[in-house]
C-alpha positions as CSV (number, residue, x, y, z in Angstrom):
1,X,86.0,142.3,25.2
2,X,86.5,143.7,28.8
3,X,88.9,146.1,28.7
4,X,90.9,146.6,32.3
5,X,93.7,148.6,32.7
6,X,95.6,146.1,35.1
7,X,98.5,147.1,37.4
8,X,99.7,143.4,39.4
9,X,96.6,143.3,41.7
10,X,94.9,146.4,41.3
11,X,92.4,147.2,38.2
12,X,91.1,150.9,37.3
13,X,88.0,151.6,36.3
14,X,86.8,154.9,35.4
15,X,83.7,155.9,37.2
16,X,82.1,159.3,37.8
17,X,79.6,161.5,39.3
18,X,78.7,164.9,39.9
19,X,76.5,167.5,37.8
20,X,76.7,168.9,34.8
21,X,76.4,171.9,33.3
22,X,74.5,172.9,30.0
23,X,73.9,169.6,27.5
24,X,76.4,167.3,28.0
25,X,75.7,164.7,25.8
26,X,74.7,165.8,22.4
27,X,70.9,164.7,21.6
28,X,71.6,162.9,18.5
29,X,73.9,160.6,19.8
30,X,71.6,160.2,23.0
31,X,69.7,156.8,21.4
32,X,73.1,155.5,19.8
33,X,75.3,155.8,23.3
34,X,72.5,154.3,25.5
35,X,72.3,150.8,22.5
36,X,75.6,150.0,22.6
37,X,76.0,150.8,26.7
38,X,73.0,148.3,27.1
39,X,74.4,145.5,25.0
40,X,77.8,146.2,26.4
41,X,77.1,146.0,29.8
42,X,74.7,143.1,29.5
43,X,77.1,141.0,27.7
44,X,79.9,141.9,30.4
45,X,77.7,140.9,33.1
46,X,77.7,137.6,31.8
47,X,81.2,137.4,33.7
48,X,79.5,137.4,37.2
49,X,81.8,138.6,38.9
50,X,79.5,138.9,41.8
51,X,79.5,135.2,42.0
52,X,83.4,135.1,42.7
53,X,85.3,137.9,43.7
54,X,86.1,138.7,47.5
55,X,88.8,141.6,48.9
56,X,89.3,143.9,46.8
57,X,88.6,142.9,43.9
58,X,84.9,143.3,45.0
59,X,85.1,147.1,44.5
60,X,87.7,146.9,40.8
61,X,85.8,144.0,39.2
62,X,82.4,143.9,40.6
63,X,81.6,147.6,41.6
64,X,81.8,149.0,38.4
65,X,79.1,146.7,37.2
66,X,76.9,148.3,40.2
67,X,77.7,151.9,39.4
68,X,76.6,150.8,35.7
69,X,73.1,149.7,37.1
70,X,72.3,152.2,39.1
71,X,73.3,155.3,36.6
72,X,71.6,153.2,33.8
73,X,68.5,153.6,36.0
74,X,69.1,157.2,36.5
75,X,69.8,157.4,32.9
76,X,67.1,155.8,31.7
77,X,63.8,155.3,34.7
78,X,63.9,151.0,33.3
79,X,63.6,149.2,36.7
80,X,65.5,146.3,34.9
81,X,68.9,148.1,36.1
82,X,67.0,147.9,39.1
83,X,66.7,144.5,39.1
84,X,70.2,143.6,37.9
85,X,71.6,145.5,40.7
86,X,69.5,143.7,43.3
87,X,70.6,140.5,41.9
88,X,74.9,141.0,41.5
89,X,74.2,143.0,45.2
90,X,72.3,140.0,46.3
91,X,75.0,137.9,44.9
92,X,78.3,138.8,46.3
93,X,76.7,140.4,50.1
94,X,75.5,136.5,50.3
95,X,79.0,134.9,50.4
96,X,80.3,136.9,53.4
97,X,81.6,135.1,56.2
98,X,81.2,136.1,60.2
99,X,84.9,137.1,61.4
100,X,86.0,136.8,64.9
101,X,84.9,140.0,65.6
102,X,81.3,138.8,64.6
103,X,81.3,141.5,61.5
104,X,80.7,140.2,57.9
105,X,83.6,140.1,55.6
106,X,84.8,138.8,52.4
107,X,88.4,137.6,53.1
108,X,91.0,136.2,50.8
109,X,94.8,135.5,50.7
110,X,97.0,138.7,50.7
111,X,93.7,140.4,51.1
112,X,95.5,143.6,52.4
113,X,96.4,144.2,48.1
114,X,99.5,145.9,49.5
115,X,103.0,144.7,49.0
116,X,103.7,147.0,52.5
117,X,101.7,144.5,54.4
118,X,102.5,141.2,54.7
119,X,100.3,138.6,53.1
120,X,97.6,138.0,55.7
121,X,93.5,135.9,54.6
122,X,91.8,139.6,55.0
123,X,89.3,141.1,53.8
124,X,89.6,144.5,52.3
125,X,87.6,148.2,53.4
126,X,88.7,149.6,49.7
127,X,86.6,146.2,48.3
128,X,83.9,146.9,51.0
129,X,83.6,151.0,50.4
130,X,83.3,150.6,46.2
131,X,80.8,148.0,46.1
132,X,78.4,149.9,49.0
133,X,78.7,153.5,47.7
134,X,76.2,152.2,44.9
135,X,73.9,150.2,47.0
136,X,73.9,153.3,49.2
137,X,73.3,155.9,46.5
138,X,70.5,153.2,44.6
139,X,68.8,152.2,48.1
140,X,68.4,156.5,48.3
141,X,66.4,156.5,45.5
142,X,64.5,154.2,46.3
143,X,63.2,155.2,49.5
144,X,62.4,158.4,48.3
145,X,60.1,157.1,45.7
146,X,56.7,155.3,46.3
147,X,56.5,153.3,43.5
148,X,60.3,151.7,43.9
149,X,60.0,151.8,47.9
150,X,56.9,149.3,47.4
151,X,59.1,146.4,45.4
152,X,62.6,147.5,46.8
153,X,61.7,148.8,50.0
154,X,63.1,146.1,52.2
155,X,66.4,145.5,50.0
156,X,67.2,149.3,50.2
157,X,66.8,149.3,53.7
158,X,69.2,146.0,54.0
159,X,71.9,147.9,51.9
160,X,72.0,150.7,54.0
161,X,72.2,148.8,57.1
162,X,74.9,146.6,56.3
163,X,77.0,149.8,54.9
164,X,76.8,150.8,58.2
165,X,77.9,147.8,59.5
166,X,80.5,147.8,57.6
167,X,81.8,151.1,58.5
168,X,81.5,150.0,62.1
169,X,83.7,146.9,61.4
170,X,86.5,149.1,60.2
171,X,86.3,151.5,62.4
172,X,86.4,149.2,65.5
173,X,89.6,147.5,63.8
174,X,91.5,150.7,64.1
175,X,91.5,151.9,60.5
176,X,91.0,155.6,61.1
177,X,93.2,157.7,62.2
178,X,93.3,161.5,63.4
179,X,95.8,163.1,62.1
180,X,97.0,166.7,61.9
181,X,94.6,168.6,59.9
182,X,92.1,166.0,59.5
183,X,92.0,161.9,59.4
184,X,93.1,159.5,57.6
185,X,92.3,155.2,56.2
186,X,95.2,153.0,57.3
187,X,95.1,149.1,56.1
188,X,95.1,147.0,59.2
189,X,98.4,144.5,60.1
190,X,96.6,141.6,61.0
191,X,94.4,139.3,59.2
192,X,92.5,135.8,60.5
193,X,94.3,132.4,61.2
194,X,92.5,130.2,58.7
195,X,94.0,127.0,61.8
196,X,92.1,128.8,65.1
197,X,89.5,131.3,63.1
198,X,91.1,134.1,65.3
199,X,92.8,136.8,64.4
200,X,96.6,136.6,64.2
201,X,99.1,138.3,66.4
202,X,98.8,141.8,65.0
203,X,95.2,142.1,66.5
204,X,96.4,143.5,70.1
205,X,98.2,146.4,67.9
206,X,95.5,147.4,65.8
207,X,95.3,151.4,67.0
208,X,99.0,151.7,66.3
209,X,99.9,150.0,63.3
210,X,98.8,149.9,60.5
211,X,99.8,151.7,56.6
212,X,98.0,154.6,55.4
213,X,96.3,154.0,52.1
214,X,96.8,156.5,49.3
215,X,95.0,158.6,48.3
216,X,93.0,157.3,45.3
217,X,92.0,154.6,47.8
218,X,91.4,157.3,50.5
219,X,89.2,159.1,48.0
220,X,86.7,156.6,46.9
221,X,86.0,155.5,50.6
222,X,86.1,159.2,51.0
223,X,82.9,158.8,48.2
224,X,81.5,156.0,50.0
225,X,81.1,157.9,53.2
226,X,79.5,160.7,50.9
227,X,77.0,158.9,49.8
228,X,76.3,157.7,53.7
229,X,75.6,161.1,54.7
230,X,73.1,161.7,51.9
231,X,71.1,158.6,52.7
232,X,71.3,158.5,56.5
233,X,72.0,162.2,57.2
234,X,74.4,161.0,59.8
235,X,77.1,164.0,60.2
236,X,80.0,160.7,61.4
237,X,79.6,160.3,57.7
238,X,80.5,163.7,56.4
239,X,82.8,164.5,58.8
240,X,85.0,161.6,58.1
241,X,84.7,162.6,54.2
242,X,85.8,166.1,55.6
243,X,89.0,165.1,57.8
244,X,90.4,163.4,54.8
245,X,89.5,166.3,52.1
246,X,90.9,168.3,54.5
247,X,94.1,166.3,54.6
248,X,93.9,166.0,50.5
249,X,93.9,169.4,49.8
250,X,96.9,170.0,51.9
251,X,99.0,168.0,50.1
252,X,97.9,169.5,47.0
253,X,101.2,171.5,45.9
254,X,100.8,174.8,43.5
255,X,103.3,175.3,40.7
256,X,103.7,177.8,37.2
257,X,103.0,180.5,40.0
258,X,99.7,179.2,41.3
259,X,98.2,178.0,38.1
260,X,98.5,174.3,38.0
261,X,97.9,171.7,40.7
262,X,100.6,168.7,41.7
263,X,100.4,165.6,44.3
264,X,102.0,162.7,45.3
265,X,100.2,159.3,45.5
266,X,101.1,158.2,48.7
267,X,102.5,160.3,51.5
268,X,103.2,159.1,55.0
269,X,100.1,160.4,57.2
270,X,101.5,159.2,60.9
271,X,104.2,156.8,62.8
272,X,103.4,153.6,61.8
273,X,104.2,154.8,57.8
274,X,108.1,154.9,59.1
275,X,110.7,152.1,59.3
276,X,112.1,151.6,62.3
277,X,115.9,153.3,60.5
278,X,113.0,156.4,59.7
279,X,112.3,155.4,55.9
280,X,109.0,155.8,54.7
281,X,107.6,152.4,53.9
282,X,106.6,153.5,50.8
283,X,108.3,155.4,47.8
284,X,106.8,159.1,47.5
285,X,106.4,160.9,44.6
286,X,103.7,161.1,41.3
287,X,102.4,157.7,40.4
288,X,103.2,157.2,36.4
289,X,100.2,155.8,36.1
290,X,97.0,159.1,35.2
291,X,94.2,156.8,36.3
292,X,95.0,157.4,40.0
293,X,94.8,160.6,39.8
294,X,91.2,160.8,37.8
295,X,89.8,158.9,40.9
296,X,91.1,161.9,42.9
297,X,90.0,164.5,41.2
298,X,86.5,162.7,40.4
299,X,86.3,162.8,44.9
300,X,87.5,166.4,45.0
301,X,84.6,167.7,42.6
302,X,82.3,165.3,44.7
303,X,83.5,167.0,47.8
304,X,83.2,170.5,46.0
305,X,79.3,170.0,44.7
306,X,78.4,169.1,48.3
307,X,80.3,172.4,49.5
308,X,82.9,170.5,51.3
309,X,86.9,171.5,51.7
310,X,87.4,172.8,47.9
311,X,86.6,175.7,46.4
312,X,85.5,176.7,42.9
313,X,89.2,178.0,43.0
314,X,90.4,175.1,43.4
315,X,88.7,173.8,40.4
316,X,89.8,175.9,38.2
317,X,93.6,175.4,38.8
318,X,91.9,171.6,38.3
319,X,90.9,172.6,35.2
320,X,93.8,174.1,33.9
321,X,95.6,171.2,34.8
322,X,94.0,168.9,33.1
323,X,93.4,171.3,29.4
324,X,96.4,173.5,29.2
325,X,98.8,171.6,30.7
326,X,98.4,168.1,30.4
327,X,96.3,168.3,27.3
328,X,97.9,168.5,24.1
329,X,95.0,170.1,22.6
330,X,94.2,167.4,19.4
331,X,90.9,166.6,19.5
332,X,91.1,164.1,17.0
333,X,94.1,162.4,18.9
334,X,94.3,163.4,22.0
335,X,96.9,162.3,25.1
336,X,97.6,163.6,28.3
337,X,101.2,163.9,30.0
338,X,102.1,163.1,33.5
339,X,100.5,165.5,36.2
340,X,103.9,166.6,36.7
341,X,105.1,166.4,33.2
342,X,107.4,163.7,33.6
343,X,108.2,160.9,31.4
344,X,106.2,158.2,30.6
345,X,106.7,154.6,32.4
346,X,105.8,151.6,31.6
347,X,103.1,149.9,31.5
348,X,101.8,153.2,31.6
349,X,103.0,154.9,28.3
350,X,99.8,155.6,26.7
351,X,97.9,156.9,29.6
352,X,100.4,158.9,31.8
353,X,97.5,161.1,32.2
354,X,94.1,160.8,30.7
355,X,91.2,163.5,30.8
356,X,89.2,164.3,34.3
357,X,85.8,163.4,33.9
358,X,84.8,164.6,37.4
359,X,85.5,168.1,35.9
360,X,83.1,167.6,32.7
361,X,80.3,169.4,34.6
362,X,82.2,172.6,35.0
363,X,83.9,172.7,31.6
364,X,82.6,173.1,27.7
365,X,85.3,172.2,26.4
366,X,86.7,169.1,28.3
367,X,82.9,167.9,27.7
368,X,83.2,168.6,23.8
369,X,86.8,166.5,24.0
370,X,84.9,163.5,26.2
371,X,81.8,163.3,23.6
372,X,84.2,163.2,20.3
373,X,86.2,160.4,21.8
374,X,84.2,158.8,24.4
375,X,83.0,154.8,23.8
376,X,79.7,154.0,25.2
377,X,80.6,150.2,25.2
378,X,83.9,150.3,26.4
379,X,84.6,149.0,30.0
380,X,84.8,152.1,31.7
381,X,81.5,153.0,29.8
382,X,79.6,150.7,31.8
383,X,79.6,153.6,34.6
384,X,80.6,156.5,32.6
385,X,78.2,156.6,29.8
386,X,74.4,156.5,31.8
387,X,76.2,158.7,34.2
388,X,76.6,161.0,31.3
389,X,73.6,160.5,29.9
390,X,71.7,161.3,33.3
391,X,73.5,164.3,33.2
392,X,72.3,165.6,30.1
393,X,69.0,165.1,31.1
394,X,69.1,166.6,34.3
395,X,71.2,170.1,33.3
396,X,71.9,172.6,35.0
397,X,73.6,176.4,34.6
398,X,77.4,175.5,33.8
399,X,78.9,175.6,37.4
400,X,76.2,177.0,39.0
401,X,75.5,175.1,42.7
C-alpha cells in the first residue's frame, strides 16, 4: 500500500542525497533492505503514474519513482533501474504539449497548486524541476561511463537538453527574481486560454507579478539546478542555486543563544508578495507540518557538500536541532516536535517534525536512529533506501569533504 502524506494538493515524499560518513547501513541488513525495496518499488510502479500525471503532480507522484531508479542503480550497478527510468522518463516527457511560447509543458487546471493564485490550465516549474533533477543526475552517469553511454547515450543526451529547455521556459516567463541578497522562484499569474491557445491576460505582466514560492519548493528547484551544474558545468546553474541559498540562509533565525536553527515557510521575497492594503498574501510563520522542513534541510546539506553558502557551522546548529531539540531521544519510539516547539496541528499530529535525513552523513547517531526505524518498503523508501544503501558502499571519513 502507497503510503503519501497528503496535504489538499500537495504530497511529500522523502527523498535524499548527499554522502555519508563511516557505514551507514549495517552489512547484515544490506541483502534484507535492498529485497523488500525491489519488490516494493516494483509493485508501486504498477501505478504508472508516468502515464497520467501533469503540473505538479509530476514531481510529488511521479519523481519519487525516478529518484528510486536511479539510486537503485547506484545502489546496486543492475541496468534494469536503468531501464525502468528510461521507460516512466520516456513516458510522461512524451505527453507534453507545445505552449504559445513554443516551450513544452505539461499543463492542467489550477496548475499554479497555489490557493494565492487564481485557478489558471498551467503547467507547473516545481512538477518540471523534481522530475528532471533525476534524469539530470542519471543521464551524468551515463555519459561518463562507456558501457552505459553506448545503450543510453542518446536518451542521456535528450534529458539533459530538454532540462535546459525547461529552465529556459521558466526563465523567459519571468519566474526569477533578484532580490536583495540573492534570487528568488516566483509562480507566474497567468496561465493558457484552453478557447484561443494564448496565454491569458496576465502574460503582458509577467516580470512584475507573480508569488514567491516557499521555500521547500525553492529548495528542490534549488536541487534541480544543482544537479545542472554538475552535468553541464554551466556556472547560470550554480549561481541560481547560490542566489537562493544565499537568500535561505538569511532567513534562517538563531535561538537558545545561537544553538538551534528556526524558519518560516513562506516569507514575502519582493512587491508582488503584498496586497494592495500592504498584507502579505500569505500567512508567515512555521508550517505545522515537519516534512517541509526535511526538504530544506536535505538542499542546505546539498548546498554544503558542494561548498556552497553553508558552513559546517551551520550544520551543526542543524544537527542540534534536529537530536537535542526536537528529538525526544527514544529510540524504540521516537517523535520529533515542531522546529519551533509549538503544538501539534492537525493533520499533522504525528509528524510535527520527523528526523533530517540530509544530515545522516554527518551524524552517528541520527544514522543509528534512521537504521533501527527506517522501512525499506515504505513509500518514501522507494528513494531513501538505495540512496542509503549507495552510501554505505561508497563511505567516506564522517564529515570529511
Amino acid at each position: 500500500m502507497i503510503r503519501i502524506l497528503c496535504l489538499g494538493r500537495v504530497f511529500i515524499t522523502v527523498l535524499a542525497f548527499g554522502y555519508c560518513g563511516g557505514r551507514c547501513a549495517a552489512q547484515p541488513r544490506t541483502a534484507d533492505w535492498k529485497l523488500k525495496w525491489s519488490k516494493s518499488i516494483e509493485a508501486e510502479a504498477r501505478t504508472r503514474y508516468c502515464d497520467r500525471e501533469m503540473g505538479e503532480e509530476i514531481g510529488w507522484l511521479v519523481s519519487p519513482f525516478l529518484e528510486g531508479f536511479a539510486n537503485g542503480y547506484k545502489a546496486t550497478g543492475d541496468r534494469h533501474w536503468v531501464d525502468m527510468f528510461a521507460d516512466w522518463t520516456d513516458a510522461w516527457t512524451k505527453r507534453g504539449i507545445v505552449e504559445p511560447d513554443g516551450y513544452l509543458g505539461w499543463p492542467k487546471e489550477d496548475g499554479a497548486s497555489t490557493q494565492v493564485v487564481p485557478g489558471l490550465y498551467t503547467d507547473n516549474e516545481l512538477g518540471d524541476a523534481m522530475a528532471l533533477k533525476p534524469a539530470v543526475e542519471l543521464a551524468n552517469i551515463i555519459l561518463k561511463s562507456p558501457s552505459l553511454t553506448s545503450i543510453y547515450g542518446v536518451k542521456a543526451k535528450s534529458w539533459i537538453e530538454l532540462s535546459e529547455r525547461m529552465f529556459q521556459k521558466w526563465d523567459s516567463r519571468g519566474c526569477w527574481r533578484k532580490v536583495a541578497g540573492g534570487g528568488v522562484w516566483v509562480v507566474p499569474m497567468f496561465g493558457i486560454d484552453k478557447i484561443t491557445g494564448k496565454w491569458t491576460d496576465g502574460y503582458a505582466r509577467k516580470d512584475i507579478d507573480g508569488f514567491t514560492l516557499p521555500d521547500n519548493k525553492q529548495n528542490l528547484i534549488a536541487g534541480w539546478m544543482l544537479a545542472m551544474y554538475d552535468a553541464t558545468g554551466k556556472n547560470v546553474y550554480r549561481d541560481r542555486a547560490a542566489s537562493w541559498f544565499s537568500v535561505m540562509h538569511s532567513r534562517m533565525r538563531l535561538r537558545a543563544d545561537g544553538k538551534y536553527f528556526v524558519w518560516n515557510y513562506w516569507d514575502p521575497a519582493g512587491p508582488w508578495d503584498y496586497k494592495p492594503n500592504g498584507e502579505t498574501r500569505h500567512w508567515v510563520g512555521v508550517h505545522p507540518n515537519g516534512g517541509y522542513y526535511e526538504v530544506d534541510v536535505r538542499a542546505i546539506a546539498d548546498a554544503h557538500r558542494r561548498g556552497i553558502v553553508f558552513s559546517r557551522e551551520d550544520l551543526n546548529r542543524l544537527i542540534a536541532t534536529n537530536k537535542e531539540f526536537m528529538w525526544n531521544q527514544n529510540v524504540q519510539d521516537p517523535h520529533f516536535s515542531r522546529i519551533d516547539g509549538g503544538e501539534p496541528a492537525d493533520p499533522w499530529r504525528k509528524t510535527p517534525g520527523v528526523l533530517w535525513t540530509g544530515l545522516l552523513p554527518y551524524d552517528a547517531t541520527l544514522r543509528a536512529l534512521f537504521e533501527a526505524k527506517h522501512d525499506p518498503a515504505s513509500w518514501s523508501g522507494l528513494a531513501l533506501t538505495p540512496w542509503y544503501l549507495a552510501l554505505s558502499q561508497n563511505s567516506r571519513a564522517d564529515g570529511q569533504h
